[in-house]
C-alpha positions as CSV (number, residue, x, y, z in Angstrom):
1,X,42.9,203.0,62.7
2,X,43.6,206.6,62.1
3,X,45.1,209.0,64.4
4,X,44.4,211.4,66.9
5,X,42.1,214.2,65.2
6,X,41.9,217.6,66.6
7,X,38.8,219.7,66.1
8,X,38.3,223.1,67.6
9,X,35.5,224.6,68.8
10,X,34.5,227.4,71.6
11,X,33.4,226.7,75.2
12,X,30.8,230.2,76.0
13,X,31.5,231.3,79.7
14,X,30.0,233.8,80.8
15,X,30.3,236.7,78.4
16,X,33.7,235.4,77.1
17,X,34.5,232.7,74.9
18,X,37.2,230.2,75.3
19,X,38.8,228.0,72.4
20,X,38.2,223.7,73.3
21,X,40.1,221.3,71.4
22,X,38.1,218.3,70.3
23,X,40.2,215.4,69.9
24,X,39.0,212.2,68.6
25,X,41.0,208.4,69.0
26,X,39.6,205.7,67.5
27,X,41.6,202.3,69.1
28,X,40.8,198.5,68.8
29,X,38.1,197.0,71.2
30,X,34.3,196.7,71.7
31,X,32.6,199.3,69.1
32,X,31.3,202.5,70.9
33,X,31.5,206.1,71.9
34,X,33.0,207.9,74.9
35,X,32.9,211.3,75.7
36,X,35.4,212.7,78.3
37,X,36.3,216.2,79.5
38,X,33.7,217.7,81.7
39,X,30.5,217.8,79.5
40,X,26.9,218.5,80.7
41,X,24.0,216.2,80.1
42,X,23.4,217.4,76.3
43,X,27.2,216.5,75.7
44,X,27.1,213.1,76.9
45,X,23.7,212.8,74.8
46,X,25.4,214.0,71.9
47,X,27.1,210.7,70.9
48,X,23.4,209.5,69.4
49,X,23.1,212.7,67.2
50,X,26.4,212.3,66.0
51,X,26.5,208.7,65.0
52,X,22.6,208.7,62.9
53,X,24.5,211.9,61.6
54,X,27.1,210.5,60.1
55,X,25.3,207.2,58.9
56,X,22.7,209.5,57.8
57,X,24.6,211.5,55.7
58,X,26.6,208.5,53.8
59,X,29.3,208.6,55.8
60,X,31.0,205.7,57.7
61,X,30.6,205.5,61.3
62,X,33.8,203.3,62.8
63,X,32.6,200.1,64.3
64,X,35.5,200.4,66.7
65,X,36.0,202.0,70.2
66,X,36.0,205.8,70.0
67,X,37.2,208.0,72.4
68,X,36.5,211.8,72.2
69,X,37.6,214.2,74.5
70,X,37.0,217.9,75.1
71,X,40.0,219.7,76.0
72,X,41.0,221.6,78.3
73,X,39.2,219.0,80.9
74,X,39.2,221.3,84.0
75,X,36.9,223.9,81.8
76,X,32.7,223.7,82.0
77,X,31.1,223.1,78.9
78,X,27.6,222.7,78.1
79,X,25.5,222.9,75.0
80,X,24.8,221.4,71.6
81,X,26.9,223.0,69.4
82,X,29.8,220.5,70.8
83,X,27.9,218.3,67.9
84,X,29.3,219.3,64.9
85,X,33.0,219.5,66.2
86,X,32.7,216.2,67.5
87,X,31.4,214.7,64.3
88,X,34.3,215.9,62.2
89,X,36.4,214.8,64.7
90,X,35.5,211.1,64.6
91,X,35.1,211.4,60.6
92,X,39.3,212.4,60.8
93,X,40.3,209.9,63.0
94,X,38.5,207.7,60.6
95,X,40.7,208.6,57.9
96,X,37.6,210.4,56.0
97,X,38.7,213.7,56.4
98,X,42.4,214.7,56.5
99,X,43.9,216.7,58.6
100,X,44.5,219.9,57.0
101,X,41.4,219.7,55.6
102,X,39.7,220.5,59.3
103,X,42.6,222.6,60.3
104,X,42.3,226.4,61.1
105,X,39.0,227.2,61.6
106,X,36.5,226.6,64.2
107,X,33.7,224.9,64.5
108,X,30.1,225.1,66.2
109,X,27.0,223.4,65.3
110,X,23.9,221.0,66.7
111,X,23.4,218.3,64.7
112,X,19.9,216.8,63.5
113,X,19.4,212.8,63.4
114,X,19.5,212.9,59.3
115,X,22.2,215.3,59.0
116,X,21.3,218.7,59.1
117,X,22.8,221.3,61.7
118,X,20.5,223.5,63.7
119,X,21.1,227.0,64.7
120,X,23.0,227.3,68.4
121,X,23.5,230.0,70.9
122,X,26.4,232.2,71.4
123,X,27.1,232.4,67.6
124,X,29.0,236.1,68.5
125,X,31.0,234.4,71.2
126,X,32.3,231.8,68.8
127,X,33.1,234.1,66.5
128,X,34.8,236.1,68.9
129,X,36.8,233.5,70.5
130,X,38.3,232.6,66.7
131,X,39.3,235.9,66.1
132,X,41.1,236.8,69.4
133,X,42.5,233.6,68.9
134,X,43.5,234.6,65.3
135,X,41.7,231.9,63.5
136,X,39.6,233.9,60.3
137,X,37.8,230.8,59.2
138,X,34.4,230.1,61.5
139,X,31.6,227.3,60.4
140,X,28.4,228.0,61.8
141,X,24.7,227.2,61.1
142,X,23.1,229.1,58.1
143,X,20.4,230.5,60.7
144,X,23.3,232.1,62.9
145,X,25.0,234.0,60.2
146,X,24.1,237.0,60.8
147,X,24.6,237.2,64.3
148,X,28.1,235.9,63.0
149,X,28.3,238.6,60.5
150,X,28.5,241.3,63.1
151,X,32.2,240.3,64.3
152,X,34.7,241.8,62.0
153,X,38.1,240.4,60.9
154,X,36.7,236.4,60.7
155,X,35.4,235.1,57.9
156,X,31.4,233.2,58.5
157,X,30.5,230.2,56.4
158,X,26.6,229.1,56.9
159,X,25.9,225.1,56.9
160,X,23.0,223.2,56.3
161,X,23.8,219.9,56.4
162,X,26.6,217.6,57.6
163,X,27.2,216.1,53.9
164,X,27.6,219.6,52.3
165,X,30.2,220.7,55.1
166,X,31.9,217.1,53.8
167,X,32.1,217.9,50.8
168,X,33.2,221.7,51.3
169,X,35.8,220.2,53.3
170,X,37.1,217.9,50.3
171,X,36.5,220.9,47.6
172,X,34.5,218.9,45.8
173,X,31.1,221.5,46.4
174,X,32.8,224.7,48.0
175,X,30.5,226.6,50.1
176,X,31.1,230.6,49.8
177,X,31.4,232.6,52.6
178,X,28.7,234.7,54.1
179,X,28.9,238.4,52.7
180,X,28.6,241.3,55.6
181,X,25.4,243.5,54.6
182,X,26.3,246.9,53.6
183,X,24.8,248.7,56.5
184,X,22.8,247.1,59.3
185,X,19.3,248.7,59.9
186,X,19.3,249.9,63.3
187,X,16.1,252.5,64.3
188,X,14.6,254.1,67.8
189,X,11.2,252.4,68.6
190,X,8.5,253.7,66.8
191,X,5.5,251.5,68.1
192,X,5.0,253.9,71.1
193,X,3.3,255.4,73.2
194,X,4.4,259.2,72.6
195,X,4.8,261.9,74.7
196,X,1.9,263.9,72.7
197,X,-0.1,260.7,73.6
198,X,0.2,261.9,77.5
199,X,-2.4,264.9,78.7
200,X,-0.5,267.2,80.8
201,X,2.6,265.8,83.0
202,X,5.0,268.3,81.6
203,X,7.1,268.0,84.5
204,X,7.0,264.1,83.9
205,X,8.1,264.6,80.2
206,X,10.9,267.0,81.1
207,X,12.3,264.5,83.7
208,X,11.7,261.7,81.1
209,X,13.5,263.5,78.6
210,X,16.6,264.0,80.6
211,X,16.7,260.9,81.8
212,X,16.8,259.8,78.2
213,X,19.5,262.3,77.0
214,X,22.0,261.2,80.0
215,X,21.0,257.4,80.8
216,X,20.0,258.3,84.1
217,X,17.3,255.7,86.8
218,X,14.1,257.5,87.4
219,X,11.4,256.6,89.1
220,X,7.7,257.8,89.0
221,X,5.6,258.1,92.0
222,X,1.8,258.6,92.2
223,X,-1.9,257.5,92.6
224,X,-3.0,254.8,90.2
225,X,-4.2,255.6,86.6
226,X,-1.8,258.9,87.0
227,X,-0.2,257.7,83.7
228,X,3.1,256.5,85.3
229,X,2.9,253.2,83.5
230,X,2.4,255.2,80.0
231,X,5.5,257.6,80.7
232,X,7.5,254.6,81.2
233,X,6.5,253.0,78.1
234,X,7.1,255.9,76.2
235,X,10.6,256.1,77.0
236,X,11.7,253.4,74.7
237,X,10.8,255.6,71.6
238,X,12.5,258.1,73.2
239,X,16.5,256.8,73.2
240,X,18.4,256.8,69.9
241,X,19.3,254.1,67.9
242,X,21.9,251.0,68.8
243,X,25.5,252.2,67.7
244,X,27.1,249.0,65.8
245,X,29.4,248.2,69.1
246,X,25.8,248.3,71.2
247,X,24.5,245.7,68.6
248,X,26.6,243.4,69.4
249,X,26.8,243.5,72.7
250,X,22.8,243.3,72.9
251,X,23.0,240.3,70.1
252,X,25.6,238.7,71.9
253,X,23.6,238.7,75.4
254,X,20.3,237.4,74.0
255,X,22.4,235.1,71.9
256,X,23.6,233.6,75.1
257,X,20.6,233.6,76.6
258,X,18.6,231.5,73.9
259,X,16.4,234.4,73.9
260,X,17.1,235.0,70.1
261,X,19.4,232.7,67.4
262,X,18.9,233.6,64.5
263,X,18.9,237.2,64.1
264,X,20.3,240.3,65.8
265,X,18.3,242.7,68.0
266,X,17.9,246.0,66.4
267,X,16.1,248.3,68.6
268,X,17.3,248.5,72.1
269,X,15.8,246.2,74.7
270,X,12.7,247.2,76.5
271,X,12.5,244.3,80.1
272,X,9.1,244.7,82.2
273,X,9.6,241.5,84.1
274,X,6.8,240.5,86.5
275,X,6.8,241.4,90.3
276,X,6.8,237.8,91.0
277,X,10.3,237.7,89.7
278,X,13.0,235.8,91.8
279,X,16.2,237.0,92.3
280,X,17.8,234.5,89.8
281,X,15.5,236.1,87.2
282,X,16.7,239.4,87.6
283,X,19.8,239.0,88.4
284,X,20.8,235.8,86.7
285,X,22.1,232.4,87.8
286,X,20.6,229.3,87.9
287,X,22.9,226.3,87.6
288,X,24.3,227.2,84.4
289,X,24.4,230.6,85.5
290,X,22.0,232.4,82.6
291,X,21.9,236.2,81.9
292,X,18.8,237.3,83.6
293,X,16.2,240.3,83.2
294,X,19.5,243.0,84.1
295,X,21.7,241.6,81.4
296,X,19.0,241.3,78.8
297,X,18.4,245.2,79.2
298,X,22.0,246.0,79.0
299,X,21.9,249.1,76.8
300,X,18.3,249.1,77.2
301,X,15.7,249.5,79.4
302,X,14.4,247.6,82.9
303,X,11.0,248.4,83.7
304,X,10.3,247.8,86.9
305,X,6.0,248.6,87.7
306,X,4.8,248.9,90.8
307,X,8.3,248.0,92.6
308,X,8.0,248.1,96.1
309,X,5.6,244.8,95.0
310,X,8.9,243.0,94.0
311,X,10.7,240.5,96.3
312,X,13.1,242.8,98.5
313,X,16.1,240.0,97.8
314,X,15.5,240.5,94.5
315,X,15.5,244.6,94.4
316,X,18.5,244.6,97.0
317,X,20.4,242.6,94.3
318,X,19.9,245.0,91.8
319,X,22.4,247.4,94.0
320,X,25.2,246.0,92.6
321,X,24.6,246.0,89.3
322,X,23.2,249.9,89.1
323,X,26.9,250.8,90.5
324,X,28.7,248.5,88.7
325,X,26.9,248.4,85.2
326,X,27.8,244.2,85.3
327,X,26.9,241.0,87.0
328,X,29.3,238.6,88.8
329,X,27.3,235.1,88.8
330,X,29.7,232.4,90.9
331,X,29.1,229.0,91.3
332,X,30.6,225.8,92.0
333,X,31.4,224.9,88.6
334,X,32.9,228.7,87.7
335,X,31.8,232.7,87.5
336,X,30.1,234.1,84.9
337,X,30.4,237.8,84.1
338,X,27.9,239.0,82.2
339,X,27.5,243.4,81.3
340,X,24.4,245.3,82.8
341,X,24.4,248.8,81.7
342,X,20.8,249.2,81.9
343,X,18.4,251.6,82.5
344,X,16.2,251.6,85.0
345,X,12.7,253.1,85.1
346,X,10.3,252.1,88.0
347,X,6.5,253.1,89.1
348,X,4.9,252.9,92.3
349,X,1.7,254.3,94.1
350,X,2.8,256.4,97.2
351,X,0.9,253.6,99.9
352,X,-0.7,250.3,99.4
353,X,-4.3,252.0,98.3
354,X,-2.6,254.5,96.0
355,X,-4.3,257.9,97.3
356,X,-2.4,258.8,100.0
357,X,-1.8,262.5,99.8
358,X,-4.2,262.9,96.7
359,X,-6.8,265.6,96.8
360,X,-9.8,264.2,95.3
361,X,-10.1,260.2,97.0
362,X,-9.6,259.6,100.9
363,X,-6.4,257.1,101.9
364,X,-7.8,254.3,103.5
365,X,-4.0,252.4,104.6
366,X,-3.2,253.0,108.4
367,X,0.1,254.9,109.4
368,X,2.2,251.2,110.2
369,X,0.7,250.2,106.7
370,X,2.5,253.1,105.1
371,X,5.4,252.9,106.7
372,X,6.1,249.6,106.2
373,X,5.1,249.6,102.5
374,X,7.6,253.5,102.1
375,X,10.3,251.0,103.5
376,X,10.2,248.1,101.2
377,X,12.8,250.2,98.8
378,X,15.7,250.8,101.2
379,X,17.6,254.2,101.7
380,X,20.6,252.8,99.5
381,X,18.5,251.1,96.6
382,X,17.0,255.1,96.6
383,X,20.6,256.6,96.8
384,X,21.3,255.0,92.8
385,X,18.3,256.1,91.6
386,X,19.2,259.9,89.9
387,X,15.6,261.4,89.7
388,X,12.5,260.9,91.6
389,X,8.7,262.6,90.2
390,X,5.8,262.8,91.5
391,X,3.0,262.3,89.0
392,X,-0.5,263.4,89.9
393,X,-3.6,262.4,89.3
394,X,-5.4,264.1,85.8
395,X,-9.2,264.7,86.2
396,X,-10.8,262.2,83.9
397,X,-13.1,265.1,82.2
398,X,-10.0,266.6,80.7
399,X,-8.5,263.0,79.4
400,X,-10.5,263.6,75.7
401,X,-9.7,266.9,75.4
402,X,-6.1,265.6,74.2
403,X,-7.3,265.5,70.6
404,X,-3.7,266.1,69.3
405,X,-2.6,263.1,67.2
406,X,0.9,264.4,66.1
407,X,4.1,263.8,67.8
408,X,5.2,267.7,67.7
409,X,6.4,267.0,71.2
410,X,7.8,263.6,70.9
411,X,9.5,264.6,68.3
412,X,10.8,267.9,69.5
413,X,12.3,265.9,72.7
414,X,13.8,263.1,70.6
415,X,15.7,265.1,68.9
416,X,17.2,267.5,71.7
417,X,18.5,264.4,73.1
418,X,20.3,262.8,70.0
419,X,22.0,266.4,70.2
420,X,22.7,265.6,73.9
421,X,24.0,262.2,72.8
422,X,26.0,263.7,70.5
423,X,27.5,266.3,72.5
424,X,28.4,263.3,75.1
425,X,30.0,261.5,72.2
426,X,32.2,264.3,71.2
427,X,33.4,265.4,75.0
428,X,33.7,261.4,75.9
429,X,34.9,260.2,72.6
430,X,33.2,257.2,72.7
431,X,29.4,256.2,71.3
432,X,28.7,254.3,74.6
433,X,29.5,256.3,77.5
434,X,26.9,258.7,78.7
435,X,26.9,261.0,82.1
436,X,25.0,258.5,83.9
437,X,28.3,256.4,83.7
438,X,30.8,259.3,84.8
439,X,33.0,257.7,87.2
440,X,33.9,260.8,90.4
441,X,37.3,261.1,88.3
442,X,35.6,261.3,85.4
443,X,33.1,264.4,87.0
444,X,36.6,266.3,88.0
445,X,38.4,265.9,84.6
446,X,34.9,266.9,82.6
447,X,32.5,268.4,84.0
448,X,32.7,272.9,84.7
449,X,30.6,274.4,87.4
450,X,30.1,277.9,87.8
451,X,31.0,279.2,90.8
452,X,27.6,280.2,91.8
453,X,26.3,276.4,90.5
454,X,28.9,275.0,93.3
455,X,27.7,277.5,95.9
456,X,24.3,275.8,95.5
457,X,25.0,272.8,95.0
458,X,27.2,272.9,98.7
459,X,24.4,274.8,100.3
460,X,21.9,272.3,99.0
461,X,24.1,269.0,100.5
462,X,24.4,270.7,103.7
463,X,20.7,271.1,103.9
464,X,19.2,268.2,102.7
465,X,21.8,265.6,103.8
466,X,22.4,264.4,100.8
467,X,25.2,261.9,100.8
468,X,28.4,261.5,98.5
469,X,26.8,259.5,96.0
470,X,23.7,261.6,95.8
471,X,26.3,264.9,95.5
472,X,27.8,263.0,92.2
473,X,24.1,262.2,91.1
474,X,23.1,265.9,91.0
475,X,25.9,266.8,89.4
476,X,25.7,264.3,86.2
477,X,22.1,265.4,85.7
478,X,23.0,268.9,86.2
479,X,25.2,268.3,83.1
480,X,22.5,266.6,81.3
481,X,20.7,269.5,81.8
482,X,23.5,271.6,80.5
483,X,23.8,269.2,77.4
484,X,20.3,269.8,76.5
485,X,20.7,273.9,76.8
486,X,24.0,273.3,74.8
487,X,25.2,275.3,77.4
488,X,29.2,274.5,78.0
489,X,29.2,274.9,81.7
490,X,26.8,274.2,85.0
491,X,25.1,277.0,86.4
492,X,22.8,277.8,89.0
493,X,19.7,276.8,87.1
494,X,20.6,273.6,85.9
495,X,22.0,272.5,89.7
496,X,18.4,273.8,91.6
497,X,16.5,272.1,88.5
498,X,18.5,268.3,89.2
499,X,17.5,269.1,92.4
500,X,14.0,268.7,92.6
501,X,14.7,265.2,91.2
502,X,16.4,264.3,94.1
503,X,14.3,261.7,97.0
504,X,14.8,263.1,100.5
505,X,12.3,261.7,102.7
């Protein structure tokens, strides 16, 4: 009989990660396994994988009673990475492995029926979990590396197999550890569609570029086949590339999500979920509570097409997280936190038929049809977004006469707002924060209006009602606006330009 072995591993809540002890008894009595300590349904199945494992991989599996439990008790865990930890655990309590052979460094891994270990998710949370917790040494599976790669100050070591990890363990076949890549690749889009790709719309463009430049919602209105759908898409190859902390934070998020293991997200997310969407799917939840649609476009974009279509549970929910820039999930077994500093762009026609107020086609929806379909986004869901367009309708004769296949434009517009991202960088000092984040502190301490900009912009309030959060909305793309002028201070032009952005029906 050996003695009680102690394994650790990382239990992924939420966005956070928090450090489980595995411990492992093995005591006389009828031979089997029992797994304690709050485990989910692929814990309690785990005891199968482990045992062919371990037989599997030559090793001896103690025909004894076997208690393992997963500690601290009062803590949710769920997953299959729980595999590899509790493996080693048994194979110490055995007396196979000694232990300060297993001792600091973490563990996380699935484990296959003959022995080999299978990528998980929430590599990055593992890896961050060791390191807050000042453990340098984390084991992972070879396809999570370089997800595992992208924490600094931890040292990564890929596995393949159960035996090679053995005899790592016993130095008899070291495994080295995983070397960082010099540089990690991280580009805009470059798929499109481009802005030279669009005929006419420069009023679009220009809102779509500032949007861009400051991280600002926008929404396009107009009749259908208007382009709104293609201005939308082209936004994506508009925003710069991931900074290294916006990697990981992306990584880490899909990571969690199971939406990608084994490899890290280099170009920022694009999300067009369906109008069919539930709540849960945007927002996240679900009895695990799972990122949804919002998280997975953190530092990204949410595409939202023809919105007023959406469930309106699902775009009231979406409040929240536009003002906060995170989702709090809470259920019985815990909360969940997850970030949500998204973008959001969003489409829709301006009544059921589309062609209400167009020149050239008749509206065919009555007056308690519109109404009802202009009320489907509420006056405060309106209130977060920072500009509102209208796109019209471009006569089909002139569509071909685009014959420009450069991206002059494109490229002109991408690169005024990587100045603008820059200049935010400098006055902000930090490679995340844009104006669209600019807390009303933060608008006192930074931003300069001329005198005659405030004039306006008080005159304007007064006359179009605007509310307090609408006054701060002006003013942040007023300062994009600035930004892109590399102009130091607001003035007059820059306020009444923000303004026509602004939805005051």
């Amino acid at each position: 009989m050996g003695k009680v072995a102690r394994i650790v591993s990382v239990a992924p809540v939420g966005f956070e990660g928090h450090l489980v002890e595995v411990e492992s008894d093995i005591t006389k009595g009828l031979p089997g396994l029992q797994i304690v300590g709050m485990g989910d349904k692929a814990i309690s199945e785990a005891k199968e994988r482990v045992k062919s494992a371990i037989t599997n991989s030559l090793l001896d599996w103690p025909a004894k009673r076997i208690t393992v439990n997963l500690a601290p008790a009062e803590l949710p865990k769920d997953g299959t990475h729980y595999d590899l930890p509790i493996a080693l655990a048994i194979l110490a309590s055995s007396g196979q492995l000694r232990p300060d052979e297993v001792a600091g460094a973490v563990f996380a891994g699935e484990l296959a029926l003959d022995g080999r270990i299978r990528p998980i998710s929430g590599a990055i949370t593992v890896a961050e979990a060791a390191r807050k917790a000042g453990i340098t040494t984390v084991y992972v599976p070879e396809q999570n590396v370089s997800q595992g790669l992208l924490v600094e100050g931890v040292s990564i070591i890929g596995l393949t197999t159960l035996q090679s990890l053995y005899l790592h363990l016993k130095k008899e076949a070291p495994i080295p550890p995983a070397v960082p890549p010099q540089r990690l690749h991280t580009a805009p889009a470059s798929s499109g569609p481009f802005l030279d790709d669009i005929y006419g719309q420069e009023q679009a463009k220009r809102a779509l570029t500032i949007a861009a430049a400051g991280h600002h919602n926008i929404l396009f209105t107009g009749p259908p086949g208007a382009g709104k759908t293609m201005l939308a898409k082209t936004l994506l190859s508009l925003l710069p590339a991931l900074s290294p902390e916006e990697l990981l934070e992306v990584t880490k998020i899909h990571s969690l999500a199971g939406v990608l293991i084994d490899n890290v997200v280099a170009i920022r997310p694009f999300r067009a979920p369906h109008h069919t969407s539930s709540q849960i799917a945007l927002i996240g939840g679900g009895v695990k509570a799972k990122p949804g649609e919002v998280s997975l476009a953190h530092r990204g974009v949410l595409f939202l097409d023809e919105i007023p279509e959406y469930q309106r549970t699902a775009l009231e929910a979406l409040r929240q997280p536009l003002e906060d820039k995170y989702v709090s999930i809470t259920r019985a077994n815990g909360r969940a936190v997850y970030p949500a500093d998204f973008m959001l762009i969003a489409t829709m026609n301006p009544c059921p038929c589309g062609y209400y107020g167009d020149p050239s086609h008749e509206c065919t929806c009555s007056t308690s049809q519109l109404l009802n379909y202009q009320k489907r986004l509420s006056g405060p869901l309106l209130d977060r977004i920072d500009m509102v367009v209208a796109v019209s309708r471009v006569a089909n004769n002139k569509l071909l006469q685009n014959s420009s296949l450069s991206k002059i434009q494109h490229l002109a517009a991408r690169s005024a707002i990587d100045k603008s991202k820059h200049k935010q960088n400098q006055r902000y000092g930090s490679s995340i924060k844009s104006n669209s984040s600019l807390t009303n502190r933060d608008i006192k301490h930074y931003v300069r209006l001329e005198p005659a900009a405030e004039q306006l912009l008080n005159t304007a309030t007064e006359k179009l009602s605007l509310s307090a959060r609408s006054y701060f909305k002006v003013i942040k793309v007023s300062q994009t606006i600035a930004d892109l002028a590399d102009a130091d201070t607001i003035t007059a032009h820059h306020i009444s330009e923000a303004l026509q952005y602004r939805h005051t029906s």
